[in-house]
C-alpha positions as CSV (number, residue, x, y, z in Angstrom):
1,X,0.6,70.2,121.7
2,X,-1.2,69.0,118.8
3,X,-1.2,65.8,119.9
4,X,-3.1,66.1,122.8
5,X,-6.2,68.0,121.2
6,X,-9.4,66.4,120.7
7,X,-10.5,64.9,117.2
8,X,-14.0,67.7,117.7
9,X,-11.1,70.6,118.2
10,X,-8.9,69.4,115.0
11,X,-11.9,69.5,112.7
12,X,-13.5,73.1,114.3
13,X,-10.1,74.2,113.4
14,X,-9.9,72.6,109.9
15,X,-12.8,74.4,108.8
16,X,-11.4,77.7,110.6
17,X,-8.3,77.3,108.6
18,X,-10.7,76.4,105.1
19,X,-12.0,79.7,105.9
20,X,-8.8,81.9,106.7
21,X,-7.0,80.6,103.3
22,X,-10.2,81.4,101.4
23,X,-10.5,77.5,100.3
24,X,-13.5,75.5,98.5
25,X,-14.6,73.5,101.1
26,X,-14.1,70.1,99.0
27,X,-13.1,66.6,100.7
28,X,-9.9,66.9,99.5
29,X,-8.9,70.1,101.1
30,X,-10.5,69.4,104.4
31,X,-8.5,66.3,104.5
32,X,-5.2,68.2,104.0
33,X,-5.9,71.1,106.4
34,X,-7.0,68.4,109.1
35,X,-3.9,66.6,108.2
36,X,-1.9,69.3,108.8
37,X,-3.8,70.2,111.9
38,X,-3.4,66.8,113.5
39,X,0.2,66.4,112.2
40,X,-0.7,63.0,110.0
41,X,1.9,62.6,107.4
42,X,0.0,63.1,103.6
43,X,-0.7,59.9,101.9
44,X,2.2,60.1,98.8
45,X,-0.4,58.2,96.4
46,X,-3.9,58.3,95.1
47,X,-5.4,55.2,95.6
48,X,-6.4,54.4,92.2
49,X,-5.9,50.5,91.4
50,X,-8.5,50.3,94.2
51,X,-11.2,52.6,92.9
52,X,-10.8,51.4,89.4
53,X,-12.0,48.0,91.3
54,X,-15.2,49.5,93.1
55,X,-15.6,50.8,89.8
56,X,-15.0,47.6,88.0
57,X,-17.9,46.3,90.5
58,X,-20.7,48.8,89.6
59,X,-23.4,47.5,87.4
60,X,-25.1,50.3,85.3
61,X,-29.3,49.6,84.5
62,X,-29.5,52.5,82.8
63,X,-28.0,55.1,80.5
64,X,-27.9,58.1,83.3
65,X,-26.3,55.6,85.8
66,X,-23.5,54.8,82.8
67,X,-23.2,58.4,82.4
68,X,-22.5,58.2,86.1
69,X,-20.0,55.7,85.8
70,X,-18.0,57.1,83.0
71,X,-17.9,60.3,85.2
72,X,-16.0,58.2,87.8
73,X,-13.6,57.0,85.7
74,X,-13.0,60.6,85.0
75,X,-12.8,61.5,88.9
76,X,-10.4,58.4,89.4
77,X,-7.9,59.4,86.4
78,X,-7.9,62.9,87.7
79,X,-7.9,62.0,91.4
80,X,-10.4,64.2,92.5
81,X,-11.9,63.7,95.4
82,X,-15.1,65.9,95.0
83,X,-15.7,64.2,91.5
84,X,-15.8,60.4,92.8
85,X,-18.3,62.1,95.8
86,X,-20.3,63.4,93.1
87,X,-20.5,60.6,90.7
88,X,-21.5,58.3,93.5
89,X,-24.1,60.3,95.1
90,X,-25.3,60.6,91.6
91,X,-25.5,56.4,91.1
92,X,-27.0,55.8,94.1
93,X,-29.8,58.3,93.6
94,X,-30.5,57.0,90.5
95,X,-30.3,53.6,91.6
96,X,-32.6,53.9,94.9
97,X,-35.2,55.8,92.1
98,X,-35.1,52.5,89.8
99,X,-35.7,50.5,93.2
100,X,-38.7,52.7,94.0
101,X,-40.1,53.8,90.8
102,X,-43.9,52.1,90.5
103,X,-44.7,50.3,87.3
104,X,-48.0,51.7,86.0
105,X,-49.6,49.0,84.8
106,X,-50.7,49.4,81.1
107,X,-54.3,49.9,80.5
108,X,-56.9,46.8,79.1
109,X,-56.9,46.8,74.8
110,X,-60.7,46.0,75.7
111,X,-60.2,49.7,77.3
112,X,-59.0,51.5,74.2
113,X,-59.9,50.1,71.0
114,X,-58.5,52.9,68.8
115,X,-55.3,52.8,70.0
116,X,-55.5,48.7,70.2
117,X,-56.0,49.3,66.2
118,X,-52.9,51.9,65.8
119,X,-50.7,49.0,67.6
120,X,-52.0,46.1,65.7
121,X,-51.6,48.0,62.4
122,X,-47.9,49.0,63.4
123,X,-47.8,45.3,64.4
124,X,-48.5,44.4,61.0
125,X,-46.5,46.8,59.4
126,X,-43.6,44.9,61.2
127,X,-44.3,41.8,60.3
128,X,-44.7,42.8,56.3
129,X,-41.3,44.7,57.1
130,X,-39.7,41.5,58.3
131,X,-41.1,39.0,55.7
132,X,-38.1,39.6,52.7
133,X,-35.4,38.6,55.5
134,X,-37.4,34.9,55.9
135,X,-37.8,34.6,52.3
136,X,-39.6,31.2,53.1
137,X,-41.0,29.1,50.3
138,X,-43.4,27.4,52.5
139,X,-46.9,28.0,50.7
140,X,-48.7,27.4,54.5
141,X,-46.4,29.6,56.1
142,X,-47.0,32.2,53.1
143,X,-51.0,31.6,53.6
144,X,-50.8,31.7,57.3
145,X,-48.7,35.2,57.1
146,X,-51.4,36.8,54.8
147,X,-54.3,35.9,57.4
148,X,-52.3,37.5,59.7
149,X,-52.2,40.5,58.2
150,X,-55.3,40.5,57.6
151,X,-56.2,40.1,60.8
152,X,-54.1,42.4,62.6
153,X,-55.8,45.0,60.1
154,X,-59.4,44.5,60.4
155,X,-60.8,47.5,62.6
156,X,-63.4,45.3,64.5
157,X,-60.6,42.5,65.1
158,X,-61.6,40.2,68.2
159,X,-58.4,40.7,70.5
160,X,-58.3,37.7,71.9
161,X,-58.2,36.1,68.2
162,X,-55.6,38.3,67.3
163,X,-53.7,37.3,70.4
164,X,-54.2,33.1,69.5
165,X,-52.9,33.8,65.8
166,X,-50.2,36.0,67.2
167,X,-49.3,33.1,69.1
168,X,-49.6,30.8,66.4
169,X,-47.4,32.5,64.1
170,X,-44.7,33.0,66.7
171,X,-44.5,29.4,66.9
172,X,-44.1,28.9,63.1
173,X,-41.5,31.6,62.7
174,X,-39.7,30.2,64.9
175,X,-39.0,27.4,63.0
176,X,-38.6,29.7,59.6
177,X,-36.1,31.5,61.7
178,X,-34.3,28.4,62.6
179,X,-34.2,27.4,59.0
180,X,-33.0,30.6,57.4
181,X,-30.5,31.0,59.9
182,X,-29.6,26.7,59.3
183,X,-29.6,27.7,55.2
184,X,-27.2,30.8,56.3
185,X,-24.8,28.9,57.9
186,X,-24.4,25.5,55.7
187,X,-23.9,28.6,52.2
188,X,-21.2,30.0,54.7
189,X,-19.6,26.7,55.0
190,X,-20.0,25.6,51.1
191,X,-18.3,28.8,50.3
192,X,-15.5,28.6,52.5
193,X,-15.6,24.8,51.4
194,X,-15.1,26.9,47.6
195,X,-12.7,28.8,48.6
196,X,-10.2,26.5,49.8
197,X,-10.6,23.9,47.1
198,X,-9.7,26.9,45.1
199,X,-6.4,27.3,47.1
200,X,-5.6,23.8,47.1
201,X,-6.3,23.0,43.4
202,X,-4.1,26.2,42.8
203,X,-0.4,25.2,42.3
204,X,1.7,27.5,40.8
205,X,-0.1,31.3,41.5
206,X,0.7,31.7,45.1
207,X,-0.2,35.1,44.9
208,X,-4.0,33.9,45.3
209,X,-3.1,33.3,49.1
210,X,-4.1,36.8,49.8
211,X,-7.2,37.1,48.1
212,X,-8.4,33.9,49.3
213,X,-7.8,34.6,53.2
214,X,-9.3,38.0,52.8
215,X,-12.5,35.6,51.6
216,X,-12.4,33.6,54.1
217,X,-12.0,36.3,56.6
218,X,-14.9,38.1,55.0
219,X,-17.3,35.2,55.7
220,X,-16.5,34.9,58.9
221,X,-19.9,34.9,61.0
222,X,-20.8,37.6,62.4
223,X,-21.2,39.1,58.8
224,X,-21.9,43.1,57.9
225,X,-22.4,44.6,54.8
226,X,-19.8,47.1,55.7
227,X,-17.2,43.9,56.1
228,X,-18.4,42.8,52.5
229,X,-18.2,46.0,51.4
230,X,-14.1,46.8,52.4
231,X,-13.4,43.0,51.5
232,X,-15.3,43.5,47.9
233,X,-13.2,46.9,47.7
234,X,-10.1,45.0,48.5
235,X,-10.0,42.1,46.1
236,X,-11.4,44.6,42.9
237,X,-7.7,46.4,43.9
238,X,-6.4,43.5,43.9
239,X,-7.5,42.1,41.0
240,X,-6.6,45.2,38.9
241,X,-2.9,45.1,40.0
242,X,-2.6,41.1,39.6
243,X,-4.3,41.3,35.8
244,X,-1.1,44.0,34.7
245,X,1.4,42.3,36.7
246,X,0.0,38.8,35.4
247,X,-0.3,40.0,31.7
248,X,3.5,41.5,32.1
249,X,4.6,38.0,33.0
250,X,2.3,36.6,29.8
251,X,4.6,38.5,28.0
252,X,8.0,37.3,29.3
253,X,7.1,33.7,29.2
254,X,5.9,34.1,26.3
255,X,9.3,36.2,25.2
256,X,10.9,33.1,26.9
257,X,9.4,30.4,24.1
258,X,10.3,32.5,21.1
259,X,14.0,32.5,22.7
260,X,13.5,28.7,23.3
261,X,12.6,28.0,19.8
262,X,15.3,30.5,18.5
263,X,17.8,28.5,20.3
264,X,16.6,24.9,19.0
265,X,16.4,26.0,15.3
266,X,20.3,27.3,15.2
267,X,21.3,23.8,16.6
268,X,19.2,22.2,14.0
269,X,21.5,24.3,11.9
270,X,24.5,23.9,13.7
271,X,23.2,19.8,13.4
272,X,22.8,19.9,9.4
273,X,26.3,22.2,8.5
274,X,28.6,20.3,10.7
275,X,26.9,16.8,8.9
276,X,27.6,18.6,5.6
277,X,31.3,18.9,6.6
278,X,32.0,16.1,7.6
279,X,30.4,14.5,4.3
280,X,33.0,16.8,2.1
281,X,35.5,15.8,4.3
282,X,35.0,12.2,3.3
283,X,34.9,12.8,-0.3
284,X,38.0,15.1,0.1
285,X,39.9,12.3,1.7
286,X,38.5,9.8,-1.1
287,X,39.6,11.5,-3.5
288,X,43.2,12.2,-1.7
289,X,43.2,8.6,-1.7
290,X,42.9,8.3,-5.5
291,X,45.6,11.0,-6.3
292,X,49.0,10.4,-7.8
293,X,50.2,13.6,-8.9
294,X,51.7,16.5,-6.6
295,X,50.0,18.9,-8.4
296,X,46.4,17.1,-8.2
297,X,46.6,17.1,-4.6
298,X,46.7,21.2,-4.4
299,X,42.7,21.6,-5.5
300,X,41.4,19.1,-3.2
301,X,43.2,20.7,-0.2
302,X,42.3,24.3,-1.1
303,X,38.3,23.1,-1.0
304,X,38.7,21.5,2.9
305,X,40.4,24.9,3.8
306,X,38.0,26.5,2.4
307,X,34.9,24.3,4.1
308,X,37.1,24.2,7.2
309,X,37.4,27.9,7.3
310,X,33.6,28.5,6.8
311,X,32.7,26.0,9.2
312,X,34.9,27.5,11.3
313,X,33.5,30.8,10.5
314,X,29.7,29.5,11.1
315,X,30.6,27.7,14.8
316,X,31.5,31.1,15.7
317,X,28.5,32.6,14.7
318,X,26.7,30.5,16.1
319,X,28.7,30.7,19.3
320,X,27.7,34.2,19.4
321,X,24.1,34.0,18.7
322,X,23.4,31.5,21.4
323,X,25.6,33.8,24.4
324,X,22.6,35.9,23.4
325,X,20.1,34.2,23.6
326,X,21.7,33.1,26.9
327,X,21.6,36.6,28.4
328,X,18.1,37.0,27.1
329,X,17.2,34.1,29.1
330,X,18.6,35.1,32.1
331,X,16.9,38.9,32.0
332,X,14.1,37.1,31.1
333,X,13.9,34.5,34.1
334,X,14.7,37.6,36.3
335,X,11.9,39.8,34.8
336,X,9.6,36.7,35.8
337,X,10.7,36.3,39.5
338,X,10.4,40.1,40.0
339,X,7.2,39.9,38.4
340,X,6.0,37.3,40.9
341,X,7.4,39.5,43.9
342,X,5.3,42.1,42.6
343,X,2.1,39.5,42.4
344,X,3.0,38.1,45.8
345,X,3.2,41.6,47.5
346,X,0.0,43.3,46.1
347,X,-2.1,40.2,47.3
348,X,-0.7,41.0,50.8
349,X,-0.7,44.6,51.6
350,X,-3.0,45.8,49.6
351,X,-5.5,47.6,51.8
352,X,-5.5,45.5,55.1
353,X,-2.5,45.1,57.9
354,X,-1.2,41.8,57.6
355,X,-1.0,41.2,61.3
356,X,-3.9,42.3,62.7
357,X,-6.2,42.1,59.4
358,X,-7.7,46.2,60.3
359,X,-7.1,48.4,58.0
360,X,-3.9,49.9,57.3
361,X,-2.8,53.6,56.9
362,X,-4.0,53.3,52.7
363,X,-7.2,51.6,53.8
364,X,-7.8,54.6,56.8
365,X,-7.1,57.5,54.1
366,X,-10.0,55.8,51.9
367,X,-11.9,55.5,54.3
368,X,-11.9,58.7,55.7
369,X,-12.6,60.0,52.1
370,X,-15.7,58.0,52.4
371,X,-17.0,59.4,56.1
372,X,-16.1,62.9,55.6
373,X,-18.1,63.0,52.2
374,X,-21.1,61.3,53.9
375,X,-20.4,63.6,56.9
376,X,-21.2,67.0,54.9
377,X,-23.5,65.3,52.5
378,X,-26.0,64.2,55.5
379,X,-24.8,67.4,57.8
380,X,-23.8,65.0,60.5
381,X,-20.8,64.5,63.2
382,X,-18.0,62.6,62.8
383,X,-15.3,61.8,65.7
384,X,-12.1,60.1,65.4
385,X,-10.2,58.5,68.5
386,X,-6.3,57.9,68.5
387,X,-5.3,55.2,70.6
388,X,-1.5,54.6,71.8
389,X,-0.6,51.1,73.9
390,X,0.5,52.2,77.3
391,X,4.1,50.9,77.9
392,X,4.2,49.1,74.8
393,X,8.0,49.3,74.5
394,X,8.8,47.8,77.9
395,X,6.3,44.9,76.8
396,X,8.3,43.9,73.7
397,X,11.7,44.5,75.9
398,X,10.5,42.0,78.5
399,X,8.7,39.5,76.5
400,X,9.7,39.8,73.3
401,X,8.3,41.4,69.6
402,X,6.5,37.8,69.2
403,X,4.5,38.4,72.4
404,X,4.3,42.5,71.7
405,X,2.4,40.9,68.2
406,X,0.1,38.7,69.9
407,X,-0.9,41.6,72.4
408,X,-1.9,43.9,69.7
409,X,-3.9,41.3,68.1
410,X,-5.6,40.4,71.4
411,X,-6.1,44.7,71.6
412,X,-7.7,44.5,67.9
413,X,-10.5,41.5,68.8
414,X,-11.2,43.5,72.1
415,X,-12.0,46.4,70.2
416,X,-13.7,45.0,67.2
417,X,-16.3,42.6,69.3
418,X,-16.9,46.6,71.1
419,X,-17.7,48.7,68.3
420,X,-20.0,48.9,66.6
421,X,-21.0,47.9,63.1
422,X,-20.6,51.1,61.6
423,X,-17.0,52.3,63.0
424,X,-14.0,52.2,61.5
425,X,-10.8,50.6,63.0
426,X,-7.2,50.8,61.5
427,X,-3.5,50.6,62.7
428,X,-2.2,53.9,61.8
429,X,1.4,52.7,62.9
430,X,3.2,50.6,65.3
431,X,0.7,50.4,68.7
432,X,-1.3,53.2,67.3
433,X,-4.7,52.8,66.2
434,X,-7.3,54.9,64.8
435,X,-11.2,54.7,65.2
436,X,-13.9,56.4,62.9
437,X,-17.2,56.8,64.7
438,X,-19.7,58.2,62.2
439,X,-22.7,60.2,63.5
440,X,-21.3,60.7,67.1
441,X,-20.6,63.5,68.7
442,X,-17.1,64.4,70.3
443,X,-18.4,64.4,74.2
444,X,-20.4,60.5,72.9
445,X,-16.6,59.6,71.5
446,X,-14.9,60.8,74.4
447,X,-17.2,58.4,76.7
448,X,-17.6,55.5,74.0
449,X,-13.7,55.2,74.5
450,X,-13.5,55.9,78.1
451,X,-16.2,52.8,78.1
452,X,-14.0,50.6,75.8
453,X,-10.8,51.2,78.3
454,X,-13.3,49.8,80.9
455,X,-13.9,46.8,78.6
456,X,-10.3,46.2,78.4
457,X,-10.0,45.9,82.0
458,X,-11.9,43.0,81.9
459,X,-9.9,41.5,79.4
460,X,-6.7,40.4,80.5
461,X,-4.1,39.3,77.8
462,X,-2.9,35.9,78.5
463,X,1.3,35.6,77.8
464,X,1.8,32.1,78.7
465,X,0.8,31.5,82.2
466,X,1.2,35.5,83.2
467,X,-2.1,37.7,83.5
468,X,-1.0,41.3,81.6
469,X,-3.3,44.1,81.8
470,X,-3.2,46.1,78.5
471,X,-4.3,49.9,78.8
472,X,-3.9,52.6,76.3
473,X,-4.0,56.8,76.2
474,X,-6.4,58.1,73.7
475,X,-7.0,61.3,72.3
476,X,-10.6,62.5,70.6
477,X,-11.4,65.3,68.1
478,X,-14.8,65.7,66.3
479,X,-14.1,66.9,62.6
480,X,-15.1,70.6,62.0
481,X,-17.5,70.8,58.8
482,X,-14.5,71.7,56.4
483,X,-11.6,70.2,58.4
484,X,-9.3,67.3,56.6
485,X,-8.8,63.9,57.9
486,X,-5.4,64.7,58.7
487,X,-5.7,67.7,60.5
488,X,-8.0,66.2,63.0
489,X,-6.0,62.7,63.3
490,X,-3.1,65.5,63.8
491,X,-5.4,67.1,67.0
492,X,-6.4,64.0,68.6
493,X,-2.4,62.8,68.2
494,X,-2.1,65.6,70.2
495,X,-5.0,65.2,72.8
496,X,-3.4,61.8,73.1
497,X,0.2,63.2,73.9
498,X,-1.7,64.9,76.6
499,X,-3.4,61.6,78.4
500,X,0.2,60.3,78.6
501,X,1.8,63.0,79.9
502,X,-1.4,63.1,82.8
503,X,-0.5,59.8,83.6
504,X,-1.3,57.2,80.7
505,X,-4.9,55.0,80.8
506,X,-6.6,58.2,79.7
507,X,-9.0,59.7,77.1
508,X,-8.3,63.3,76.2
509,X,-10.6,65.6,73.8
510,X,-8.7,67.6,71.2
């Protein structure tokens, strides 16, 4: 019986059995034809959770030992055996070569004065690049920096003088530094000091809010031209819309006075015909008083008839003409409110999601026009990743759409402090996201977002007391030289569909 053979006579006939069936002679199928051999029941699961931790616990100290590591995470998603073998021998080798590799030590400037010169001069060239970003008014500092260069020029330099005013001016940038970087940061808080003076002193035109916490937003350290850019893109927009709307509601208000003044002038009238009434209805009533024939009496009642029945006649005139200007009021004062809905809604979704503060689908579309034109103009790639939440519907079932909000805007910080300055992130819908990565190819994407999966690992999303580990699926597709923005958003929706389907926490190329 099987049973009673020998672990040596199992594995000769594993690898017998590799041969009859005509098998690659991998980990993995060794392991099930020694299995079978031996009669040991077939582990039901891949033991993924705890490779993603050895993983977790590798350090890479270099980029061929990250490549390493992102082909790992591969080999885990896929559950290959062979890969993880691979991708390990691979890191170790690498990192036993780091351990041994011999630092040549670099040879004496004394020892090669040309290429001494070529360094100081680039040296130099640095320093003169650096110089506009100090922008120091110090005249000594200005003096010192021109010796310097000087200095660092001069093809018979003394090295060990160059090395003591090196040394010198390191010390004095150092406080330059220090002051440019105090001068940034006190404008920073003046301006957002600005700012929200401007949205306190600011009673009445609430639809400034959105404007002023893009601004404040937008000068939020750390700060990119690319940020002022979208932000200076945003409020120009905005601006546009709010002038119309504004000068439409201008015009109502103003529409509004006329009405107003209309309305006081007919009962100034209204004022000045009844008091001529009732003045002929005094002298009628005098002169009834004062009558002592029948037929004298007939005149003086046919004139109050007659000022009765155009008073009468005038009252309902006027009746009329202010029901109209009542209903011009009230179109009017409705006009205004929706005119101030329309204010208040294009300060707040103009370009930008109003949860998570990325882009929305508007903004993306824009800026896709932007990349793809810069892609053909400079003849370089450009990759987009789709990302999808894994199991974001069971999150908002079991915790709720508050906590479902929170966890996308904990998914949106993780991602932005990752990316770089240059990339592009926006929520294309729902728990969807979408990621432009200018000059990078698709197989650089692929691993840049099989990288930032890592990342989130280490991230864990805090709902109350309870640790949640947020994952997403992601598909990649690198746009073809004449392809639209939408047909390649449409393959890597696709590549995405796939990375669920294999099991979700996975990055897929379209």
């Amino acid at each position: 019986m099987t049973q009673h053979k020998k672990p040596s006579d199992i594995a000769r006939e594993a690898l017998r059995q590799l041969a009859i069936r005509k098998l690659q002679p991998t980990p993995l199928n060794y392991q099930e034809c020694y299995n079978e051999i031996a009669d040991i029941t077939k582990p039901s699961v891949f033991p993924e959770a705890h490779w993603r931790q050895i993983a977790l616990a590798l350090n890479a100290h270099s980029p061929e030992q990250n490549t390493q590591l992102d082909q790992l995470d591969l080999a885990i998603g896929r559950g290959s055996w062979q890969g993880i073998e691979t991708a390990l021998v691979e890191f170790c080798k690498l990192h036993a070569a780091s351990q041994d590799a011999v630092v040549t030590p670099a040879p004496a400037l004394t020892e090669a004065p040309f290429e001494a010169n070529q360094f100081l001069a680039k040296l130099a060239q640095m320093i003169e690049n650096m110089l506009p970003a100090l922008e120091s008014d110090d005249a000594g500092f200005s003096s010192q920096v021109k010796g310097l260069l000087q200095t660092l020029r001069d093809p018979t330099v003394d090295l060990h003088r160059a090395q003591a005013d090196l040394a010198d001016f390191s010390y004095r940038l150092t406080y330059a530094a220090e002051e440019q970087a105090e001068i940034k940061h006190t404008l920073l808080k003046l301006l957002h000091l600005f700012i929200e003076n401007i949205s306190k002193l600011t009673l009445v035109d609430s639809w400034l809010d959105g404007q002023i916490f893009a601004l404040l937003n937008a000068v939020n350290p750390p700060l990119t031209l690319r940020r002022l850019d979208e932000v200076e893109q945003r409020i120009r927009e905005l601006m546009h819309q709010q002038e119309a709307a504004k000068g439409r509601s201008l015009q109502a208000q103003e529409e509004m006075r006329l009405m107003l003044s209309a309305f006081i002038e007919r009962l100034s009238k209204m004022n000045d015909s009844s008091t001529v009434f009732q003045e002929k209805l005094e002298t009628s009533a005098r002169e009834i008083e004062n009558v002592h024939a029948i037929e004298d009496l007939a005149p003086l009642l046919s004139d109050v008839i007659g000022a009765t029945r155009a008073m009468a006649d005038e009252t309902a005139s006027s009746r009329e003409q202010l029901h109209s200007l009542q209903e011009k009021v009230l179109a009017t004062e409705a006009e205004i409110a929706k005119l101030h809905v329309e204010l208040q809604n294009a300060s707040t979704s103009a370009r930008h999601d109003p949860l998570t503060n990325v882009l929305n689908r508007k903004g993306l579309d824009e800026s896709l026009v932007r990349e793809i034109a810069t892609m053909r103009r400079k003849d370089t790639p450009l990759s987009l990743a789709l990302l999808d939440i894994d199991n974001f519907k069971k999150l908002n079932d079991e915790l709720g759409h508050e906590t479902g909000d929170v966890a996308l805007i904990h998914l949106v910080t993780v991602v932005r402090d990752y990316l770089r300055p240059q990339d592009t992130l926006a929520r294309y819908g729902g728990e969807e996201f979408v990621i432009l990565m200018p000059e990078t190819l698709l197989k650089d994407a692929v691993n840049a977002m099989t990288r930032l999966q890592r990342e989130l690992t280490k991230n864990f999303f805090l709902a109350g007391k309870e640790r949640i580990l947020i994952t997403f699926s992601a598909g990649v597709a690198q746009l073809a030289p004449e392809e639209s923005g939408a047909d390649a958003i449409k393959r890597a929706d696709q590549a995405m569909y796939l990375a669920k389907r294999a099991g979700k926490n996975r990055v897929m190329a379209g």
